[in-house]
N, CA, C and O atoms as CSV, one atom per row, in Angstrom:
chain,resi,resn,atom,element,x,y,z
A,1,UNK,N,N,-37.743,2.234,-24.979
A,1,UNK,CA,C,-36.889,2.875,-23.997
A,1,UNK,C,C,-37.713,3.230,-22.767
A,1,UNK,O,O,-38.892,3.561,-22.890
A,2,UNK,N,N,-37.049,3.159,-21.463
A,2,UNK,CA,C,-37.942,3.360,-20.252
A,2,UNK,C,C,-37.606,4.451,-19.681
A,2,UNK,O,O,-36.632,4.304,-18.942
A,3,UNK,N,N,-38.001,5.442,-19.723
A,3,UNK,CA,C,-37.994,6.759,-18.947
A,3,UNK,C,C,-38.436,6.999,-17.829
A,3,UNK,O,O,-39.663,6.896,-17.849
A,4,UNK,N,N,-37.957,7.337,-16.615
A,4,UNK,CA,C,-38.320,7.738,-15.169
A,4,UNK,C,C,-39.281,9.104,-15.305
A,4,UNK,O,O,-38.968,10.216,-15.729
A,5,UNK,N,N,-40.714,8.565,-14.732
A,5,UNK,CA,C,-41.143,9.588,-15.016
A,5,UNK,C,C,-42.048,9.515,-12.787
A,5,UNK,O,O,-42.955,10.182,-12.290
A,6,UNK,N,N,-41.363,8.653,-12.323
A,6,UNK,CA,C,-41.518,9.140,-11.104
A,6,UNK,C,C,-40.718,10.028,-10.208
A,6,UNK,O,O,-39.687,9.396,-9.974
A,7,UNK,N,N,-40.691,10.806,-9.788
A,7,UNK,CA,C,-39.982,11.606,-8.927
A,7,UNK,C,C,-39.254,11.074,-8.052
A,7,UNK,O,O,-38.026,11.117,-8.129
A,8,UNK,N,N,-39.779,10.593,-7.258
A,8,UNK,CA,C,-39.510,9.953,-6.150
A,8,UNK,C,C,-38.022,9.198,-6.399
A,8,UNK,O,O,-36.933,9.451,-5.883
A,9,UNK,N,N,-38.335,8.339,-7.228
A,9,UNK,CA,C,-37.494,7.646,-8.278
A,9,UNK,C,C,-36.466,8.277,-8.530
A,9,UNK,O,O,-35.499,7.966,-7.835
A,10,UNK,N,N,-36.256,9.359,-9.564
A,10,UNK,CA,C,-35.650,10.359,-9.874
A,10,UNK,C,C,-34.898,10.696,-8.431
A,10,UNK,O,O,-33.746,10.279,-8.313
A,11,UNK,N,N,-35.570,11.528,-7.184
A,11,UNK,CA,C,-35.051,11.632,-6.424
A,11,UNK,C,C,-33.725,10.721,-5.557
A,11,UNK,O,O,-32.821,11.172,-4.853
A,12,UNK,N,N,-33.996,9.502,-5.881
A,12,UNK,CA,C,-33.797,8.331,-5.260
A,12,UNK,C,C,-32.509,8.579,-6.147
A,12,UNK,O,O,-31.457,8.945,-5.623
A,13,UNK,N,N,-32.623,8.378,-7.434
A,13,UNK,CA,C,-31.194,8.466,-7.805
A,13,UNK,C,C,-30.323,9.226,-7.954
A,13,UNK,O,O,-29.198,8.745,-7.822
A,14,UNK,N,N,-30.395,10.346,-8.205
A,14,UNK,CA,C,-29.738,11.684,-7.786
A,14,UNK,C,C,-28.645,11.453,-6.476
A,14,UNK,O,O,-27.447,11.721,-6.397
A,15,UNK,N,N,-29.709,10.758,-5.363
A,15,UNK,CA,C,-29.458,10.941,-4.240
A,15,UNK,C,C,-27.635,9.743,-3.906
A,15,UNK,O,O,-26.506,9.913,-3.447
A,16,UNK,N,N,-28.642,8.397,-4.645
A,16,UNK,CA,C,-27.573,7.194,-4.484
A,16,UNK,C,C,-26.517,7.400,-5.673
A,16,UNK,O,O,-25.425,6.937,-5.345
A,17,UNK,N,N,-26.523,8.031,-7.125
A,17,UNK,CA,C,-25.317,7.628,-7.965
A,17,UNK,C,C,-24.655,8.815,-7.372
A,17,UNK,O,O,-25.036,9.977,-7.508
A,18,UNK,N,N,-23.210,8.242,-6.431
A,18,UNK,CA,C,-22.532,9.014,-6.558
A,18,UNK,C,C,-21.902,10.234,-7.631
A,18,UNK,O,O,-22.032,10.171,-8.854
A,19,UNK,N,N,-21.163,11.403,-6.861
A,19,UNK,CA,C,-21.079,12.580,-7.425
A,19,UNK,C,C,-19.175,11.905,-8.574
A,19,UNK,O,O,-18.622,10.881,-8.172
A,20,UNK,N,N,-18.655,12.569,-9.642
A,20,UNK,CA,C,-17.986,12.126,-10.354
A,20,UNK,C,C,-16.526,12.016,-9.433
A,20,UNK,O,O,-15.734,11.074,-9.434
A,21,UNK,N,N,-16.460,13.028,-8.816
A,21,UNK,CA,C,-14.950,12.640,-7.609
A,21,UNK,C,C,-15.083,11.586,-7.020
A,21,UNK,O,O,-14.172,10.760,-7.068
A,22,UNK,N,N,-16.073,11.373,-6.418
A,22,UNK,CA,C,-16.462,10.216,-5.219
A,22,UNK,C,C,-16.375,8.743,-6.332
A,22,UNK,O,O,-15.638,7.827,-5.968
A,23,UNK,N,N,-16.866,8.651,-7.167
A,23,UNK,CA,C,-16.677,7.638,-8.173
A,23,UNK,C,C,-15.555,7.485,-8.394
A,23,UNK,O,O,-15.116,6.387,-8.053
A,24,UNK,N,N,-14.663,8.372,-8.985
A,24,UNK,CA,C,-13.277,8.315,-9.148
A,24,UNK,C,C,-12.554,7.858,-7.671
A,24,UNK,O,O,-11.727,6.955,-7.793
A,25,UNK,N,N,-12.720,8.255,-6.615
A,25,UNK,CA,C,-12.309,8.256,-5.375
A,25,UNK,C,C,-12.430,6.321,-5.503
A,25,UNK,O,O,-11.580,5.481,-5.800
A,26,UNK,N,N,-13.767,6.211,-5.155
A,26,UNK,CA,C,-14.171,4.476,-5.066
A,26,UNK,C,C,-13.466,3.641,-6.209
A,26,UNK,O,O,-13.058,2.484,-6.108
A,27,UNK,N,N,-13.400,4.553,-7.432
A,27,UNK,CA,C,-12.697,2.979,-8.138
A,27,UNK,C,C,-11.613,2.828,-7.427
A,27,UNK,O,O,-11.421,1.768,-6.831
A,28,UNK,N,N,-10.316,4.333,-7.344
A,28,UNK,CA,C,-9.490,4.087,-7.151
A,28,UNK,C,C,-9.121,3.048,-5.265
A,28,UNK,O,O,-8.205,2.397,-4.763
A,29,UNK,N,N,-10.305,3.442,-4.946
A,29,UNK,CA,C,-10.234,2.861,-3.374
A,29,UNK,C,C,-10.644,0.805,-3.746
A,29,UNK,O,O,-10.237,-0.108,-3.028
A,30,UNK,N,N,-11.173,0.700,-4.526
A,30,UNK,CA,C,-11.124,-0.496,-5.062
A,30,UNK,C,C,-10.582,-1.243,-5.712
A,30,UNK,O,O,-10.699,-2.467,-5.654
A,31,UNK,N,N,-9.517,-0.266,-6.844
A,31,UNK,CA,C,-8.626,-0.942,-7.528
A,31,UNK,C,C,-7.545,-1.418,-6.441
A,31,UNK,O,O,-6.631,-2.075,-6.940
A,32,UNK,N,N,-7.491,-1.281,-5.496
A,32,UNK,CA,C,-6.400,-1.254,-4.529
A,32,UNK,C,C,-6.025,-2.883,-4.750
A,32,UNK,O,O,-5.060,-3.535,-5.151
A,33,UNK,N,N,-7.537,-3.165,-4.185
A,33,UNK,CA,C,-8.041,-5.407,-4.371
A,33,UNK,C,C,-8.264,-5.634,-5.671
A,33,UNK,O,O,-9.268,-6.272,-5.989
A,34,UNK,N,N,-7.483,-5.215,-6.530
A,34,UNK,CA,C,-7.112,-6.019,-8.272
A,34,UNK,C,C,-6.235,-6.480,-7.689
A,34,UNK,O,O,-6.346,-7.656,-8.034
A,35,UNK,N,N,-5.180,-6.432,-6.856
A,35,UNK,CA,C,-3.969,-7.074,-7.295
A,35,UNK,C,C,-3.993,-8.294,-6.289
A,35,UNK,O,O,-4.605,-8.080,-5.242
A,36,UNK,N,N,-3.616,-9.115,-6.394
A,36,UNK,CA,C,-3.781,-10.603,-4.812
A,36,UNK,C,C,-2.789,-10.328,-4.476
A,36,UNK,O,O,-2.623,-11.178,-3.601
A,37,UNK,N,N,-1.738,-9.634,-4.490
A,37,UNK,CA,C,-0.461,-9.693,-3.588
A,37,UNK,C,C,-1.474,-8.901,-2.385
A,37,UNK,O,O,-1.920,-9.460,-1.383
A,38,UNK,N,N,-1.725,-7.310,-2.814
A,38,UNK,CA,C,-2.016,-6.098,-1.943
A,38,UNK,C,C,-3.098,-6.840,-1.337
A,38,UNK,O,O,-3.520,-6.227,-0.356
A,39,UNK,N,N,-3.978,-8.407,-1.640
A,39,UNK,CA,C,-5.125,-8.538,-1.018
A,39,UNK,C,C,-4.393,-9.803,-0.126
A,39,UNK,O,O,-4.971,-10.427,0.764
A,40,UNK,N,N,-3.515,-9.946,-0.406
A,40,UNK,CA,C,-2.995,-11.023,0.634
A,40,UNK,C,C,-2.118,-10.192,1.714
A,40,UNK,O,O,-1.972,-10.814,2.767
A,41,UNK,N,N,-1.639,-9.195,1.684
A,41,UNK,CA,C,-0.857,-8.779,2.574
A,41,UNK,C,C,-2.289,-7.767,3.357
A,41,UNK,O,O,-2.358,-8.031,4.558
A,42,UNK,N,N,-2.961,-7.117,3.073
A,42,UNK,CA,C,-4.018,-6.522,3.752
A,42,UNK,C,C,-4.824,-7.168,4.430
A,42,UNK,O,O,-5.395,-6.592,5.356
A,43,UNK,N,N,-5.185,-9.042,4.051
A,43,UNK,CA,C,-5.347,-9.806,5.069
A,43,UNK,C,C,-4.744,-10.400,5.925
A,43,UNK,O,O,-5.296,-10.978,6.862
A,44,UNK,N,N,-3.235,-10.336,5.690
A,44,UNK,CA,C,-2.345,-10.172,6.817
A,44,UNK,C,C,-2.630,-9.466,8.275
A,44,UNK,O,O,-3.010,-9.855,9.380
A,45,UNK,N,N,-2.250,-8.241,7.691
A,45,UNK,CA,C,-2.706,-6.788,8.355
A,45,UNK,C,C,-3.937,-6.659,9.132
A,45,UNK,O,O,-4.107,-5.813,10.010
A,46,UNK,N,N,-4.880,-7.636,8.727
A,46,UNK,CA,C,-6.175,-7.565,9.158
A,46,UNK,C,C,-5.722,-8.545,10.194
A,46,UNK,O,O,-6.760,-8.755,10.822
A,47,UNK,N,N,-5.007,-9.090,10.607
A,47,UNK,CA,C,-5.323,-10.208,11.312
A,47,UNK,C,C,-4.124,-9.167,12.823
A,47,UNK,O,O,-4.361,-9.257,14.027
A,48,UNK,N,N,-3.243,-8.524,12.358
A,48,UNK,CA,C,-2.282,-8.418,13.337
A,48,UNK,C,C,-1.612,-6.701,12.291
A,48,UNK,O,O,-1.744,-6.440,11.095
A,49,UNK,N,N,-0.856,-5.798,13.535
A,49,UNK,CA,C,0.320,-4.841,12.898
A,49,UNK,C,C,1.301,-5.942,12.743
A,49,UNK,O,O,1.400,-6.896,13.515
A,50,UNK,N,N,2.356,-5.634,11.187
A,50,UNK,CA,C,3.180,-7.083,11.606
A,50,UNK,C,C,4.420,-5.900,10.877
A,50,UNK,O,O,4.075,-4.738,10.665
A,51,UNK,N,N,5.319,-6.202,10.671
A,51,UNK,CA,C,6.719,-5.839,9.878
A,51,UNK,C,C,6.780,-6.624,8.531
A,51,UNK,O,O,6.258,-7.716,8.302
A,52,UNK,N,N,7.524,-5.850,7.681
A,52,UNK,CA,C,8.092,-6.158,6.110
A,52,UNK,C,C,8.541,-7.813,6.636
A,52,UNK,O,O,7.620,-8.609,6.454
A,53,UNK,N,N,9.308,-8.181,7.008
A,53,UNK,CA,C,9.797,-8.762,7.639
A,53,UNK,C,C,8.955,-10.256,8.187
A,53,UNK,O,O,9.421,-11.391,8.279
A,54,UNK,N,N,8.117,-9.958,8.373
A,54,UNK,CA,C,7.338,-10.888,8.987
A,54,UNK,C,C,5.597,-11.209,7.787
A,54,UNK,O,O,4.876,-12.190,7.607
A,55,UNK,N,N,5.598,-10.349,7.466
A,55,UNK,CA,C,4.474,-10.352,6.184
A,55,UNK,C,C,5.264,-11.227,5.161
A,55,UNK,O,O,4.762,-12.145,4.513
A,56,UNK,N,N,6.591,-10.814,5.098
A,56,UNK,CA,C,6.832,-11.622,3.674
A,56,UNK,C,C,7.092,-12.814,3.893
A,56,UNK,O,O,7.441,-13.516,2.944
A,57,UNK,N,N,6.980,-13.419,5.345
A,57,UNK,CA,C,7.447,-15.033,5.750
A,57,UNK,C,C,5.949,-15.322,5.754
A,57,UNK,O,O,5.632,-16.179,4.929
A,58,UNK,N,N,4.867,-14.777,6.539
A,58,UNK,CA,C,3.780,-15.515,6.413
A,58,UNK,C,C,3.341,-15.025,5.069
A,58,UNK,O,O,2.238,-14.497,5.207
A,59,UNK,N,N,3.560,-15.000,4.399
A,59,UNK,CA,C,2.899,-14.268,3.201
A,59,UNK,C,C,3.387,-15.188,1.717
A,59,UNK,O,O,2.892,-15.156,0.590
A,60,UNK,N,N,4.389,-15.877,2.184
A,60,UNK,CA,C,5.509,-16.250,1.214
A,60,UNK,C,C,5.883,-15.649,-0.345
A,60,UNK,O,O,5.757,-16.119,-1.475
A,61,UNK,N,N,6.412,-14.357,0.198
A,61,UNK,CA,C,6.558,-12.798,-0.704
A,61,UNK,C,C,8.130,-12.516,-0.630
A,61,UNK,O,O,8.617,-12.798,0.465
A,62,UNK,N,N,8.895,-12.083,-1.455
A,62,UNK,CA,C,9.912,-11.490,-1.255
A,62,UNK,C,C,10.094,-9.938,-0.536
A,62,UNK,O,O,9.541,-8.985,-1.085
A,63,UNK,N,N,10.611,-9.803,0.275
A,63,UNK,CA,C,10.930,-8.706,1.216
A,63,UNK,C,C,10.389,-7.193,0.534
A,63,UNK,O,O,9.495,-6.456,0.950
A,64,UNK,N,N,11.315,-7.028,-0.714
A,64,UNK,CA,C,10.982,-6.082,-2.027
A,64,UNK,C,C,9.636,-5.733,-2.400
A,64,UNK,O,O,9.146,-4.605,-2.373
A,65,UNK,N,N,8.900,-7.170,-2.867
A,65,UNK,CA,C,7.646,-6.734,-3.022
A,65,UNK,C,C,7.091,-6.736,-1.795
A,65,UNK,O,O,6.347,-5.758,-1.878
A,66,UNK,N,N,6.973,-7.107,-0.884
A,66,UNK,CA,C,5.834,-6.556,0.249
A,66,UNK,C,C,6.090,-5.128,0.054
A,66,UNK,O,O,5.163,-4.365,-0.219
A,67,UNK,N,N,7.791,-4.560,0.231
A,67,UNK,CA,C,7.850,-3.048,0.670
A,67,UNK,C,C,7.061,-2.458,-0.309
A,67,UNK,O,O,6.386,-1.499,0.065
A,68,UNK,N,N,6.954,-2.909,-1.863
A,68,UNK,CA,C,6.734,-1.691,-2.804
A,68,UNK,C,C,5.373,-2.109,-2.397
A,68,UNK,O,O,5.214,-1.430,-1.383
A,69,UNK,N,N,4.474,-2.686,-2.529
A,69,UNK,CA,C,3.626,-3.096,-2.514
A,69,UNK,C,C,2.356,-2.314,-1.083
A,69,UNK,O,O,1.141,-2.125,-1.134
A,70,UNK,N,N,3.571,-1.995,0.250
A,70,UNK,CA,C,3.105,-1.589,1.426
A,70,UNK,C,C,3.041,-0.091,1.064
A,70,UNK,O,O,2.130,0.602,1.518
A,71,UNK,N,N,4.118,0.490,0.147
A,71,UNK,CA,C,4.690,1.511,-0.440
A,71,UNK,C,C,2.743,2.765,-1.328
A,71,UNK,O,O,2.318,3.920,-1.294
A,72,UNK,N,N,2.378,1.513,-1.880
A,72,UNK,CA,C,1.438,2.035,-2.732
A,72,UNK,C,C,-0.071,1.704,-1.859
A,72,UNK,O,O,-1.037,2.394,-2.183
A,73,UNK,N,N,-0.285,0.507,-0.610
A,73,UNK,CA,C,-1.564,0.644,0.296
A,73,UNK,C,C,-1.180,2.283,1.288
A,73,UNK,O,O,-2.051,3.032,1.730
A,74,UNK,N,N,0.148,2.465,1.411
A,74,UNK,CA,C,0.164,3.524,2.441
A,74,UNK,C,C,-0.083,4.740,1.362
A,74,UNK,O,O,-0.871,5.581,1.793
A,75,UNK,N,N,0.417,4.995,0.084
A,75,UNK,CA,C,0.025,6.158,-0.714
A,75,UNK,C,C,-1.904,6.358,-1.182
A,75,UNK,O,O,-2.555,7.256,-1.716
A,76,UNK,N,N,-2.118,5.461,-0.818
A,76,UNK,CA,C,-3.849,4.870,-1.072
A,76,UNK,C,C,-4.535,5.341,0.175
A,76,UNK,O,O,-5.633,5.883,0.047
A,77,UNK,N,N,-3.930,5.174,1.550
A,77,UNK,CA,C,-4.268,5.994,2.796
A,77,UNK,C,C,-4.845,4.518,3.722
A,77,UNK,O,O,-5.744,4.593,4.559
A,78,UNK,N,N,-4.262,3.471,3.433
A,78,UNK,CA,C,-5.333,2.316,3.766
A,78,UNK,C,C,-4.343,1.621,4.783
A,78,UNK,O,O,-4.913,0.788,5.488
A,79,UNK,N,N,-2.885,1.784,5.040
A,79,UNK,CA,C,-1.984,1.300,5.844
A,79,UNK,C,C,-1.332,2.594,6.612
A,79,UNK,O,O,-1.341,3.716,6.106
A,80,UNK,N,N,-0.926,2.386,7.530
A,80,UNK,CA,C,0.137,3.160,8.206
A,80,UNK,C,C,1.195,2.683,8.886
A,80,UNK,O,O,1.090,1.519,9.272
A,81,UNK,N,N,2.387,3.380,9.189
A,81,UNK,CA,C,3.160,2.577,9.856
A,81,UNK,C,C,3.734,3.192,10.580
A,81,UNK,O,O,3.797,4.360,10.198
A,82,UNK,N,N,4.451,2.931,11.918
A,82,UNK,CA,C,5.257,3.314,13.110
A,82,UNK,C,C,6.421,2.254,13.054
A,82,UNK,O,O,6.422,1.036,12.870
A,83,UNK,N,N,7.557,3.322,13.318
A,83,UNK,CA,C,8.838,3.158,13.984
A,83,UNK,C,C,8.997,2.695,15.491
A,83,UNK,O,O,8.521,3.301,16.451
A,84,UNK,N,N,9.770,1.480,15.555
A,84,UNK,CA,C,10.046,0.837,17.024
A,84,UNK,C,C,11.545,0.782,16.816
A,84,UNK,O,O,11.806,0.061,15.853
A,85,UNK,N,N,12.358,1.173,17.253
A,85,UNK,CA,C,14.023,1.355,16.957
A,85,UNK,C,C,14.002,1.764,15.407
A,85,UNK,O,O,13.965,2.833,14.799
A,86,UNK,N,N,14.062,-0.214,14.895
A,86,UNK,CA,C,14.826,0.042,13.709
A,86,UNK,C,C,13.625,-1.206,12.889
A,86,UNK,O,O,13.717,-1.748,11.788
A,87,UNK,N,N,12.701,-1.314,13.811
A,87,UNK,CA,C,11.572,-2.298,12.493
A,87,UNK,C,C,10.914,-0.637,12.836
A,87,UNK,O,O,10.989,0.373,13.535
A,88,UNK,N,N,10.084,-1.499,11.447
A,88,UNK,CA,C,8.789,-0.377,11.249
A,88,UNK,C,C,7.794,-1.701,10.915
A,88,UNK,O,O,8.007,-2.714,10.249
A,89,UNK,N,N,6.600,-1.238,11.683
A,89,UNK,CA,C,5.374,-1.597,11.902
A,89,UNK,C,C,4.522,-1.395,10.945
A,89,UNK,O,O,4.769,-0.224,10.658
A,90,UNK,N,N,3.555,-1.787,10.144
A,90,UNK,CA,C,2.379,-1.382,9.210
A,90,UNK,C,C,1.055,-2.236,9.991
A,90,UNK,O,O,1.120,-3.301,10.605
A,91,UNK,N,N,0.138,-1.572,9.791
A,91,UNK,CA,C,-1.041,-1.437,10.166
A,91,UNK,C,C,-1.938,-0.761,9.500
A,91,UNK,O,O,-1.836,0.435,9.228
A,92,UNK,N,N,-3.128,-1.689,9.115
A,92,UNK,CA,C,-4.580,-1.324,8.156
A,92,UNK,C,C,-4.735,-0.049,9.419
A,92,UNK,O,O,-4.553,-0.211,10.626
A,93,UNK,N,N,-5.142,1.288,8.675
A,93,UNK,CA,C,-5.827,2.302,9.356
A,93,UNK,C,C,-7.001,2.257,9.722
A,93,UNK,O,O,-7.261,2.861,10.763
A,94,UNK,N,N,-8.126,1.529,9.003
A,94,UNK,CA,C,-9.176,1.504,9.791
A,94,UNK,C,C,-9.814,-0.074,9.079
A,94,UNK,O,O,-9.546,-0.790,8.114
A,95,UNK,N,N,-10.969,-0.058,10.426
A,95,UNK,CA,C,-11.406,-0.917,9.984
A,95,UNK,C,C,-12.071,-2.052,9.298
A,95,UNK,O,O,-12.139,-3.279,9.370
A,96,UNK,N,N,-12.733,-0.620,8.287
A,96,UNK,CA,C,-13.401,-0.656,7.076
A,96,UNK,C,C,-12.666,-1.599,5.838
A,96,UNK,O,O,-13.217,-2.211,4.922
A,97,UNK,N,N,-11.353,-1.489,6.137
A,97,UNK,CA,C,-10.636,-1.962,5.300
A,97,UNK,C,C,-10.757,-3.740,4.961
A,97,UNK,O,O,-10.926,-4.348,3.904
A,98,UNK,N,N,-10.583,-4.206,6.389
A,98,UNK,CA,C,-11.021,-5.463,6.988
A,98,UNK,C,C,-12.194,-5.771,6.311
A,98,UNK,O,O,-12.287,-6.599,5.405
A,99,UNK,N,N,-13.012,-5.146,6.729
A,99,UNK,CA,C,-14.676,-5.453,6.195
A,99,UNK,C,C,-14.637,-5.695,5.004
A,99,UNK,O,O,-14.970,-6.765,4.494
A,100,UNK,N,N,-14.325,-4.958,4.568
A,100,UNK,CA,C,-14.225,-4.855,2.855
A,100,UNK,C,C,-13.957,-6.018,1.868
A,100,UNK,O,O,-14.501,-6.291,0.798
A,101,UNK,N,N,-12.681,-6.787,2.733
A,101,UNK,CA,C,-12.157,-8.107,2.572
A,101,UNK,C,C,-12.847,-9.089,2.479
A,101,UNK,O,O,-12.953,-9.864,1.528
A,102,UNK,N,N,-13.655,-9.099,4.075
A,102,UNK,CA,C,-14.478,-10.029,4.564
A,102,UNK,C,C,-15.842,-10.316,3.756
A,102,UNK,O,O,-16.371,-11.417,3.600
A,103,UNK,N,N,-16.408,-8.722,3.148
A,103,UNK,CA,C,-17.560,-9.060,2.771
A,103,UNK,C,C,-17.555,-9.484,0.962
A,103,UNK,O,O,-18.396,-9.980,0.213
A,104,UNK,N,N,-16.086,-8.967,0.780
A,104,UNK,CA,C,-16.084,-10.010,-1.063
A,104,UNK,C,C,-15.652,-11.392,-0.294
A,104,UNK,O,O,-15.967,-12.241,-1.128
A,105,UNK,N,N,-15.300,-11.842,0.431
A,105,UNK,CA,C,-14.804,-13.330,0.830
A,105,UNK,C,C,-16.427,-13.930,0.840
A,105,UNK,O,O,-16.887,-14.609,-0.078
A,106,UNK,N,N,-17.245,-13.501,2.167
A,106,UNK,CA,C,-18.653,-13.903,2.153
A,106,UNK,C,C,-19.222,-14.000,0.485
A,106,UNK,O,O,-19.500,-15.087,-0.020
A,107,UNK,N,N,-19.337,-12.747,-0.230
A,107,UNK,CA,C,-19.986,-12.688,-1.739
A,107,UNK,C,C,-19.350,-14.527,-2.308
A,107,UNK,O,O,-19.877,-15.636,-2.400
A,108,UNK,N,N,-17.894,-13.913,-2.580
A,108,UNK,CA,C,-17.774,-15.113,-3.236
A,108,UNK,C,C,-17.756,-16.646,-2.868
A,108,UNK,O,O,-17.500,-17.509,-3.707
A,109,UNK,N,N,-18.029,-16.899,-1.634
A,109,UNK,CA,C,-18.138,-17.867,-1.091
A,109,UNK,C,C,-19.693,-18.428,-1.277
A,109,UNK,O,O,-19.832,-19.646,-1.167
A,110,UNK,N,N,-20.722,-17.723,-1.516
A,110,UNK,CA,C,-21.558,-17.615,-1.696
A,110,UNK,C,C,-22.229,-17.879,-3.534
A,110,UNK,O,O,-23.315,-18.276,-3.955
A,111,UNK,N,N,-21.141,-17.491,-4.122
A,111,UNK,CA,C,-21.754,-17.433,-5.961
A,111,UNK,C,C,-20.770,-18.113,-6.640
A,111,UNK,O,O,-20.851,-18.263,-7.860
């Protein structure tokens, strides 16, 4: 068995394994991309704000599931959306979200 008997070391990890909320926080901020619908419509989103409406044509999704689907990225905090009359708009909140996409696309493009 290998025991840390450097400090430094020790220090080092303390520092990087996240605290047990923040873990819980990240799976749940990761489980988001288990599902390929929520990762196909968030690369939607990444590309443009678009409508239910217009996600589920480029998306080739039924209307229903985009909504429930937009329903549970906006309860996650990762979409938002605005009212224009009578569409409503969704939009990735930040841009981290994007990245996020981009850099498992790079990984797996890669292995």
């Amino acid at each position: 068995m290998n025991t840390l008997t450097d400090r430094h070391q020790q220090s080092l990890l303390s520092y990087y394994i996240p605290s047990q909320d923040a873990l819980e926080r990240l799976a749940s901020f990761y489980g988001v991309f288990s599902d390929p619908t929520r990762v196909k419509i968030l690369s939607a989103l990444s590309i443009s704000e678009l409508c239910v409406t217009d996600i589920a044509r480029f998306c080739r999704l039924e209307q229903t599931t985009v909504s429930h689907q937009l329903r549970i990225l906006k309860s996650k905090g990762l979409v938002a959306s605005r009212r224009e009359g009578k569409i409503i708009y969704y939009a990735i909140l930040t841009p981290y979200v994007a990245k996020c996409l981009e850099v498992g696309s790079d990984y797996l493009a890669r292995h």
